[in-house]
N, C-alpha and C positions, 0 to 999 in steps of 0.2 A: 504494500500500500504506500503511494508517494503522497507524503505533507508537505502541503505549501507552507511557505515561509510566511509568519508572520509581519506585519505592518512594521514592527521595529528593526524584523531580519532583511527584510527590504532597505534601509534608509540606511544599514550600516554596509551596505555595499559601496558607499559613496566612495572616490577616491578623496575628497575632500572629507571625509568623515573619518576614513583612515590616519590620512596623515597629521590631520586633529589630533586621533590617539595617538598617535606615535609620537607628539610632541607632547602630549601629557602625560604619558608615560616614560617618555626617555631623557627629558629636562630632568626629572628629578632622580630619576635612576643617575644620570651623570655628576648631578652636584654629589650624592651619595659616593659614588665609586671615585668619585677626582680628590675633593676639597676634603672631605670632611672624612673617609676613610684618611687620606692622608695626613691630616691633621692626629689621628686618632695611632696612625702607624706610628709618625715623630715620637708622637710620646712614650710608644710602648717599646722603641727600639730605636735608644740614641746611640747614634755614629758619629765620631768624631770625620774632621776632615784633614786629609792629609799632605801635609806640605806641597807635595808634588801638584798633587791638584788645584793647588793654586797657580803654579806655573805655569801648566798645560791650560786653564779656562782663564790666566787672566790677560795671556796676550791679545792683543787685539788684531784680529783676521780678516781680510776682505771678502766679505761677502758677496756674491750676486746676486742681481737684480730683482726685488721680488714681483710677482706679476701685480698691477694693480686691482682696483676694487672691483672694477665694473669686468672685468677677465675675469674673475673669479666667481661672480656673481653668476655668468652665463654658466662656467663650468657645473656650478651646482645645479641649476635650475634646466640642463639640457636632461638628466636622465627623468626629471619629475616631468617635465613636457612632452618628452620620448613617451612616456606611461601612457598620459593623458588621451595622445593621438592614441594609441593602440585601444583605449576604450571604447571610441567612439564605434 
């Protein structure tokens, strides 16, 4: 016997209802897993640092060029638009 999908199982098919969730859910899953597990790590296992290390991170190195804002913008936003097209 096939059931139809409910009125709410409908609406969460949205691509935009998806990545809703995915930003409700993954904003705070990352402050968790970034900041504040790391804060919680410092405290439960301090490391000193060691000479050398200073050496090697405090010369200063030429870097190159980073791409700007609006490069980077498209790079993120082509595979969410790639989706989209493929929904229709």
């Amino acid at each position: 016997m096939h059931r139809k999908h409910s009125l709410c199982c409908r609406r969460l098919d949205s691509p935009a209802v998806t990545l809703l969730l995915g930003l409700v859910v993954g904003l705070p899953a990352a402050v968790l897993a970034g900041s504040v597990y790391g804060i919680w790590l410092a405290r439960s296992m301090p490391v000193g640092a060691r000479a050398e290390m200073g050496e090697v991170f405090g010369r200063q190195s030429e870097r190159p060029a980073q791409p700007g804002f609006p490069l980077s913008l498209v790079t993120i936003q082509l595979p969410v638009a790639d989706a989209g097209a493929h929904d229709r």
